[in-house]
N, C-alpha and C positions, 0 to 999 in steps of 0.2 A: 752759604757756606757748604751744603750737600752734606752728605749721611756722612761721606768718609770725614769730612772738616769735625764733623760735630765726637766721630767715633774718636781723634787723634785729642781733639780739647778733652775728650770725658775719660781717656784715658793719662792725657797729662796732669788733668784734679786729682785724679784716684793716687798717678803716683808721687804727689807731694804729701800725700795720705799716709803713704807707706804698703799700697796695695798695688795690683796690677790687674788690669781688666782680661777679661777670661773671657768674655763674650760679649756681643752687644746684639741683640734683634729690636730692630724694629719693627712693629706689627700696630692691628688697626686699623681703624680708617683716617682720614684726614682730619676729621673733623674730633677727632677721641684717640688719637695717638697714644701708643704702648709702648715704653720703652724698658726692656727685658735688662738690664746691666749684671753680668756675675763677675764677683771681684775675688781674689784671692790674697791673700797675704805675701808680699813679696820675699820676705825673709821667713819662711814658717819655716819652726824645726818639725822634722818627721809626724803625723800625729797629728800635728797643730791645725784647726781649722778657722773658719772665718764663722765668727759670732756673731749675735740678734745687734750687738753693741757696736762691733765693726760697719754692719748694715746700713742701722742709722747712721753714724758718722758720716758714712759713704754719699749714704741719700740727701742729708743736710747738705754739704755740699755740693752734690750736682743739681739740685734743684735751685739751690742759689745762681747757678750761671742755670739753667735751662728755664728761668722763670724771667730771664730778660733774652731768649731767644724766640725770634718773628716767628724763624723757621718751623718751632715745632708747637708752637699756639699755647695756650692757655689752658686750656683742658687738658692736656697729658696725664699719664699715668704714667708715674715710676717704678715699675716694680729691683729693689738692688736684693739680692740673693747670694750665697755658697755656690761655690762649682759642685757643691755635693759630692756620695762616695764617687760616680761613676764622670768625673769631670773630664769636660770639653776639650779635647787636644784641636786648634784653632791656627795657632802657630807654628812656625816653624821651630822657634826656641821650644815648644813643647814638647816637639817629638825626641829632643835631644834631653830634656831635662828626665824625662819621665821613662827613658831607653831602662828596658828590664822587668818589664812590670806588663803586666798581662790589658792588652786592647780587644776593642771592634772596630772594626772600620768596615762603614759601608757604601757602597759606592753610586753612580750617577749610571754603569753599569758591570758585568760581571768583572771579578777583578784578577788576576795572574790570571785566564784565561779559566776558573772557577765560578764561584757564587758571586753575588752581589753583597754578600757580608761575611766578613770572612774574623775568625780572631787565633788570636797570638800574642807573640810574645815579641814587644818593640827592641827593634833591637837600636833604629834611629834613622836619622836621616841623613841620606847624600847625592849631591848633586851628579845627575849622571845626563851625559848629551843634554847639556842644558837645560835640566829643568831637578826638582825634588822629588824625589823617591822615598817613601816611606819602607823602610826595609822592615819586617817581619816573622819570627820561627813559628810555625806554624803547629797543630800538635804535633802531626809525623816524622817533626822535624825538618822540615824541609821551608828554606828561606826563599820568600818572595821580595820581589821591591814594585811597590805600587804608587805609579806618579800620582802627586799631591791632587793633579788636575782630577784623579779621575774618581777622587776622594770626594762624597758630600760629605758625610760625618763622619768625624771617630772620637771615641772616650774609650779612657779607661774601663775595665770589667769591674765587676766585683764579684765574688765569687758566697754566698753566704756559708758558713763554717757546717755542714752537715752532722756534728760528731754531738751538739747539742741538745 
Protein backbone atom coordinates (compact mmCIF):
# COMPACT_ATOMS: atom_id res chain seq x y z
CA UNK A 1 0.00 0.00 0.00
CA UNK A 2 3.21 2.52 0.74
CA UNK A 3 3.31 5.13 3.62
CA UNK A 4 1.10 7.58 1.45
CA UNK A 5 -1.93 4.44 1.04
CA UNK A 6 -1.61 3.90 4.75
CA UNK A 7 -1.40 8.15 5.57
CA UNK A 8 -4.92 8.52 3.07
CA UNK A 9 -6.62 5.13 5.15
CA UNK A 10 -5.39 6.64 8.68
CA UNK A 11 -6.70 9.73 7.81
CA UNK A 12 -10.14 8.47 6.27
CA UNK A 13 -10.67 6.42 10.02
CA UNK A 14 -9.87 9.49 12.02
CA UNK A 15 -12.46 11.35 9.78
CA UNK A 16 -15.44 9.16 10.36
CA UNK A 17 -14.27 9.82 13.92
CA UNK A 18 -15.09 13.34 13.44
CA UNK A 19 -11.20 14.36 13.65
CA UNK A 20 -8.72 15.24 10.98
CA UNK A 21 -5.18 14.11 10.97
CA UNK A 22 -2.60 16.98 11.44
CA UNK A 23 0.43 14.79 10.97
CA UNK A 24 1.51 11.52 10.43
CA UNK A 25 5.67 10.42 11.01
CA UNK A 26 6.81 7.52 10.63
CA UNK A 27 10.06 6.72 12.45
CA UNK A 28 12.05 3.71 13.65
CA UNK A 29 13.37 0.88 12.55
CA UNK A 30 11.67 -1.80 10.55
CA UNK A 31 11.68 -4.17 12.67
CA UNK A 32 9.89 -1.66 15.84
CA UNK A 33 8.09 0.75 13.76
CA UNK A 34 6.73 4.40 15.37
CA UNK A 35 3.93 5.61 14.27
CA UNK A 36 3.58 9.52 15.35
CA UNK A 37 -0.52 10.30 14.41
CA UNK A 38 -1.66 14.14 15.66
CA UNK A 39 -5.31 14.54 15.17
CA UNK A 40 -7.48 17.50 15.76
CA UNK A 41 -10.86 17.90 16.05
CA UNK A 42 -12.58 18.92 12.89
CA UNK A 43 -15.34 21.02 13.98
CA UNK A 44 -13.46 22.64 17.40
CA UNK A 45 -14.95 25.83 18.45
CA UNK A 46 -12.24 28.55 19.36
CA UNK A 47 -10.48 27.09 22.48
CA UNK A 48 -11.53 23.59 22.15
CA UNK A 49 -8.90 20.98 22.15
CA UNK A 50 -8.36 17.48 21.58
CA UNK A 51 -8.49 15.22 24.96
CA UNK A 52 -6.68 12.10 26.61
CA UNK A 53 -10.53 10.69 25.58
CA UNK A 54 -10.34 11.70 21.90
CA UNK A 55 -6.86 9.93 21.78
CA UNK A 56 -7.82 6.77 22.81
CA UNK A 57 -10.91 6.83 20.68
CA UNK A 58 -8.49 7.73 17.96
CA UNK A 59 -6.00 4.91 18.92
CA UNK A 60 -8.80 2.20 19.31
CA UNK A 61 -9.52 2.59 16.07
CA UNK A 62 -6.41 2.80 14.05
CA UNK A 63 -4.93 0.09 15.69
CA UNK A 64 -7.96 -2.12 14.74
CA UNK A 65 -6.95 -1.62 10.89
CA UNK A 66 -3.15 -1.30 11.60
CA UNK A 67 -3.08 -4.71 13.44
CA UNK A 68 -4.24 -6.50 10.19
CA UNK A 69 -1.60 -4.56 8.07
CA UNK A 70 1.60 -6.77 6.66
CA UNK A 71 3.04 -3.62 5.95
CA UNK A 72 3.69 -2.22 9.19
CA UNK A 73 4.25 -5.58 11.36
CA UNK A 74 3.38 -6.59 14.61
CA UNK A 75 5.42 -4.71 16.95
CA UNK A 76 4.46 -1.02 16.09
CA UNK A 77 4.08 1.56 18.38
CA UNK A 78 1.30 3.98 18.27
CA UNK A 79 1.79 6.98 19.68
CA UNK A 80 -1.95 9.33 18.73
CA UNK A 81 -1.46 12.91 20.30
CA UNK A 82 -2.90 16.91 20.40
CA UNK A 83 -1.35 19.21 17.79
CA UNK A 84 -0.62 20.97 21.01
CA UNK A 85 -0.37 24.93 21.57
CA UNK A 86 2.16 25.40 18.82
CA UNK A 87 0.44 23.06 16.12
CA UNK A 88 1.82 21.72 12.75
CA UNK A 89 0.69 23.74 9.63
CA UNK A 90 1.20 20.63 7.02
CA UNK A 91 -1.50 21.53 4.65
CA UNK A 92 -2.44 23.70 2.50
CA UNK A 93 -6.02 24.08 3.93
CA UNK A 94 -3.95 25.04 7.09
CA UNK A 95 -2.30 27.98 6.05
CA UNK A 96 -5.77 29.36 4.94
CA UNK A 97 -7.63 28.24 8.15
CA UNK A 98 -5.14 29.58 10.52
CA UNK A 99 -4.53 33.13 8.14
CA UNK A 100 -4.07 35.88 11.23
CA UNK A 101 -2.39 34.38 13.92
CA UNK A 102 1.16 34.56 14.42
CA UNK A 103 3.81 31.39 12.81
CA UNK A 104 7.42 30.09 12.29
CA UNK A 105 8.44 28.80 9.34
CA UNK A 106 11.61 27.24 8.75
CA UNK A 107 13.11 26.38 5.86
CA UNK A 108 15.17 23.57 3.83
CA UNK A 109 17.23 27.05 3.19
CA UNK A 110 17.45 30.86 3.87
CA UNK A 111 13.93 32.15 3.04
CA UNK A 112 12.76 35.84 1.09
CA UNK A 113 16.52 35.99 0.62
CA UNK A 114 16.78 36.25 4.84
CA UNK A 115 17.18 33.51 7.58
CA UNK A 116 16.40 30.02 7.52
CA UNK A 117 13.49 30.76 10.08
CA UNK A 118 11.69 33.50 9.96
CA UNK A 119 8.13 34.48 11.96
CA UNK A 120 5.06 36.42 11.50
CA UNK A 121 1.96 36.92 10.91
CA UNK A 122 0.17 34.38 8.21
CA UNK A 123 -1.65 36.11 6.31
CA UNK A 124 -2.24 32.71 3.68
CA UNK A 125 -1.84 31.08 0.95
CA UNK A 126 -1.69 31.70 -2.97
CA UNK A 127 -0.80 30.15 -5.88
CA UNK A 128 1.68 32.27 -7.81
CA UNK A 129 3.58 30.96 -11.25
CA UNK A 130 2.48 27.57 -10.39
CA UNK A 131 3.26 26.61 -7.22
CA UNK A 132 2.05 27.71 -3.25
CA UNK A 133 3.36 30.57 -1.47
CA UNK A 134 3.01 30.94 2.06
CA UNK A 135 2.57 34.73 2.29
CA UNK A 136 3.66 36.36 5.73
CA UNK A 137 3.73 40.14 7.65
CA UNK A 138 6.65 39.95 9.18
CA UNK A 139 7.45 42.34 12.32
CA UNK A 140 8.64 45.40 10.30
CA UNK A 141 5.82 44.93 8.56
CA UNK A 142 6.86 44.05 5.47
CA UNK A 143 5.15 40.82 3.58
CA UNK A 144 7.14 38.01 2.15
CA UNK A 145 5.61 35.04 0.19
CA UNK A 146 7.70 31.83 0.65
CA UNK A 147 7.08 28.75 -1.78
CA UNK A 148 5.57 25.78 0.18
CA UNK A 149 8.72 23.80 -1.60
CA UNK A 150 11.22 25.73 0.22
CA UNK A 151 9.22 25.13 3.61
CA UNK A 152 10.46 22.06 5.98
CA UNK A 153 8.31 23.12 8.81
CA UNK A 154 5.99 25.56 10.24
CA UNK A 155 3.63 25.96 13.27
CA UNK A 156 1.90 28.15 14.90
CA UNK A 157 3.87 30.59 17.84
CA UNK A 158 2.88 30.87 21.05
CA UNK A 159 3.93 33.56 22.65
CA UNK A 160 3.78 32.94 26.88
CA UNK A 161 1.78 35.93 28.52
CA UNK A 162 4.87 37.83 30.31
CA UNK A 163 2.47 40.34 32.52
CA UNK A 164 2.16 37.04 35.11
Amino acid sequence: MGDRGIEREIEARLDELGYELVELEQVGSRARPLLRVRIDRRQAAEGESVTIDDCARASRALEAYLDDLDEVGERYVLEVSSPGIERPLVRPADFERFAGREIVVKGTRPLAGRARRLEGELIGLEEAEGEGRVRIRLENGEEVAIPRTDIARAHLLFRWDKRS
